[in-house]
C-alpha positions as CSV (number, residue, x, y, z in Angstrom):
1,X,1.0,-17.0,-11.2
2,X,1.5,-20.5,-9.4
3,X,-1.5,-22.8,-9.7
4,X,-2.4,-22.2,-6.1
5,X,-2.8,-18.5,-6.4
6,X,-4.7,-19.5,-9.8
7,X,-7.5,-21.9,-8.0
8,X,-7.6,-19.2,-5.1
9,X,-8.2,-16.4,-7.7
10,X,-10.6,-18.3,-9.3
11,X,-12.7,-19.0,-6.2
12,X,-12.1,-15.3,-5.1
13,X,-13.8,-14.6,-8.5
14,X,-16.6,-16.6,-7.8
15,X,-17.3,-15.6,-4.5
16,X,-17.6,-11.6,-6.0
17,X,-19.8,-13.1,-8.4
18,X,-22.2,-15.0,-6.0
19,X,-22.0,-11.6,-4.0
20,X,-23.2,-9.2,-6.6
21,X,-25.6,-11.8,-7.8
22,X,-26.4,-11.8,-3.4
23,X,-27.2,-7.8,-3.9
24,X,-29.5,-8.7,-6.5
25,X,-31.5,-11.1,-5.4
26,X,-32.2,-9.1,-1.8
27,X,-33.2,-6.0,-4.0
28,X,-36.0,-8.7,-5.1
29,X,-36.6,-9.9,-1.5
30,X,-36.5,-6.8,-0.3
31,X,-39.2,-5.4,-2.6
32,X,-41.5,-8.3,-1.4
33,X,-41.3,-8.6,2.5
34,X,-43.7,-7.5,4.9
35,X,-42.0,-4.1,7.3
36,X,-41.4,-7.0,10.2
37,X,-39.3,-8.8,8.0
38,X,-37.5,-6.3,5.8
39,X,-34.9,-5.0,8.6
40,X,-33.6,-8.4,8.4
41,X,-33.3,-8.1,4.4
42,X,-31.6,-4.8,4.8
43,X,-29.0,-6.5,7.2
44,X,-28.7,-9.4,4.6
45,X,-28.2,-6.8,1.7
46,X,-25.9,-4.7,3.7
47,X,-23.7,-7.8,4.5
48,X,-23.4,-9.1,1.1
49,X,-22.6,-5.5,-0.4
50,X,-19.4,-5.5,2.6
51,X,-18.4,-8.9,1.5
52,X,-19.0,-8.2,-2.2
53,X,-16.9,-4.7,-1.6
54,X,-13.9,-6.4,0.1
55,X,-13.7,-9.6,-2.4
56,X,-13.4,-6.9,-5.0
57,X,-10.2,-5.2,-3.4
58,X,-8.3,-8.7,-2.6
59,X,-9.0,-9.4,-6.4
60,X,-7.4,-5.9,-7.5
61,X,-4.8,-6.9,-4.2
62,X,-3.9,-10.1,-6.7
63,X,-3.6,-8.3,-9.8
64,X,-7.0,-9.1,-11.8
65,X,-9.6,-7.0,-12.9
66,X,-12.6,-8.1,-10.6
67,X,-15.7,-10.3,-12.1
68,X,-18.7,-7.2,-12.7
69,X,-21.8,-7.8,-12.0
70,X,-24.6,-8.1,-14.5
71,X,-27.3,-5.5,-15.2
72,X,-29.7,-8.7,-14.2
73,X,-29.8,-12.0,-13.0
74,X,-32.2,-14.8,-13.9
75,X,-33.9,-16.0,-10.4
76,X,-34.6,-19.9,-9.6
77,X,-38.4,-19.5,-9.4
78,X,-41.0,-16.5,-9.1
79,X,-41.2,-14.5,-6.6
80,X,-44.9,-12.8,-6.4
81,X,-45.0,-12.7,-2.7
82,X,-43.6,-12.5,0.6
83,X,-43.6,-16.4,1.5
84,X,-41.5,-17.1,-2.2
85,X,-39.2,-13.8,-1.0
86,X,-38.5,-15.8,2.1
87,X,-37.4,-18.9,0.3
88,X,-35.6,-17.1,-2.3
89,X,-33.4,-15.2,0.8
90,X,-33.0,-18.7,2.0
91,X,-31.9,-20.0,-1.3
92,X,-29.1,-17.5,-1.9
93,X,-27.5,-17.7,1.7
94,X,-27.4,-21.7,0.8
95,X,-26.0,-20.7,-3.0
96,X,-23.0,-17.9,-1.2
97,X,-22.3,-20.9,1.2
98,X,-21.5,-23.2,-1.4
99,X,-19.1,-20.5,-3.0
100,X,-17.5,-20.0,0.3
101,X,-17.0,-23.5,0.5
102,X,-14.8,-23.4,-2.4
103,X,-13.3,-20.5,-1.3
104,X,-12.4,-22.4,2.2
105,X,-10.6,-25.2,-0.1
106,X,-8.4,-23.2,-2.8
107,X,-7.2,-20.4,0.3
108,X,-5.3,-20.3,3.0
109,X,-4.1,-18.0,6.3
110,X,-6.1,-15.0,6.8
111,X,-8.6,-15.2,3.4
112,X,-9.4,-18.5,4.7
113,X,-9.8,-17.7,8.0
114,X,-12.1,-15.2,6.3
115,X,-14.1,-17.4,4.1
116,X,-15.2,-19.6,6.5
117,X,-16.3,-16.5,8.6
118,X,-18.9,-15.7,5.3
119,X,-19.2,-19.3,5.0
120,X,-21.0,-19.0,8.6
121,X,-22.7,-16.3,8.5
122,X,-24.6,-16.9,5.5
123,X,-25.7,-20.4,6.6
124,X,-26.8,-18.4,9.9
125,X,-28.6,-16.3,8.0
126,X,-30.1,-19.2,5.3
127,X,-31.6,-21.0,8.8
128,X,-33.0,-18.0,10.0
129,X,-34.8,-17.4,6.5
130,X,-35.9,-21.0,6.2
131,X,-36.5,-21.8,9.4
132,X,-34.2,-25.0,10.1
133,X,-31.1,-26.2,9.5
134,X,-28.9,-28.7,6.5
135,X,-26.1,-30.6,7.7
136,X,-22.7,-29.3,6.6
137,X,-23.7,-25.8,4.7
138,X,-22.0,-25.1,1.7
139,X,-20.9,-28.9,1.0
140,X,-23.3,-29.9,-1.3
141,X,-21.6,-33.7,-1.4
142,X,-22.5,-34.1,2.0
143,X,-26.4,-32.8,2.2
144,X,-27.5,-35.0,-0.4
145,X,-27.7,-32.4,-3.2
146,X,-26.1,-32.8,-6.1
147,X,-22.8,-31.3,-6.2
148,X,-22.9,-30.8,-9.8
149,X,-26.1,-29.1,-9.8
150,X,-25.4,-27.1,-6.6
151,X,-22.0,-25.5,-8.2
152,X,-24.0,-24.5,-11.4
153,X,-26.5,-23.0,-9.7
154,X,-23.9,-21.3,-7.5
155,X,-22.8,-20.3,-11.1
156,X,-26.0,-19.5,-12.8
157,X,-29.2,-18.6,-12.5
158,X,-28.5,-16.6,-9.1
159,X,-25.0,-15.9,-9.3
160,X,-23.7,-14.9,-13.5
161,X,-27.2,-15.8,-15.6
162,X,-28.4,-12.0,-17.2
163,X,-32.0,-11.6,-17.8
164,X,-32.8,-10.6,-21.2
């Protein structure tokens, strides 16, 4: 395997693994949102579980045994209500971003093409959650946010860490 298909598998990996952590999470959001608000979880949820779905078959499509998800994931803060569901929706679009980010780097052609289509659409969907927008979604070096931090968390707590 040349070292380009190696960095592309790897961020192919972590884009399936930001995804089921995605599913996750909006099981948790879902679960906390008023009626008005949970169509738009569903459509979230649906999404993810599409992108999670096909990221599994272009990691079979490469020869490797796709990431699995975990039985649970360890969230980035409580959740007790709708107005913490809210931010927590917001907080994974921003987190799948990031991995699509990546994703945007180590492809090319069509998976490219295609990253940056999720890339989009969950910063979309992470400004209609919070209400407003960050410049350049998904690059955490350019919105102020530690890059170091914002690729663990990609990696972590929503997106690999099991609960107990």
């Amino acid at each position: 395997m040349s070292e380009a298909t190696s960095a592309e598998l790897t961020a192919l990996q972590a884009a399936l693994a930001a995804e089921h952590a995605a599913v996750y999470g909006y099981g948790v959001v879902g679960g906390r949102l008023s009626a008005d608000r949970r169509t738009e979880a569903l459509a979230a949820y649906t999404a993810h579980r599409a992108r999670r779905d096909a990221l599994a078959r272009e990691v079979r499509g490469l020869g490797a045994e796709p990431v699995a998800a975990s039985a649970g994931y360890a969230l980035p803060f409580a959740v007790p209500d709708a107005a913490a569901a809210v931010r927590l929706a917001a907080e994974l679009e921003e987190r799948v971003a990031g991995v699509y980010s990546d994703l945007v780097r180590a492809s090319a052609h069509t998976r490219r093409k295609d990253a940056a289509a999720a890339l989009r659409e969950a910063a979309v969907r992470a400004v209609r959650w919070r209400g407003g927008s960050v410049p350049f979604p998904g690059l955490a070096e350019r919105t102020g946010e530690d890059p170091a931090s914002a690729g663990a968390a990609a990696g972590a707590e929503v997106s690999g860490t099991p609960t107990a």
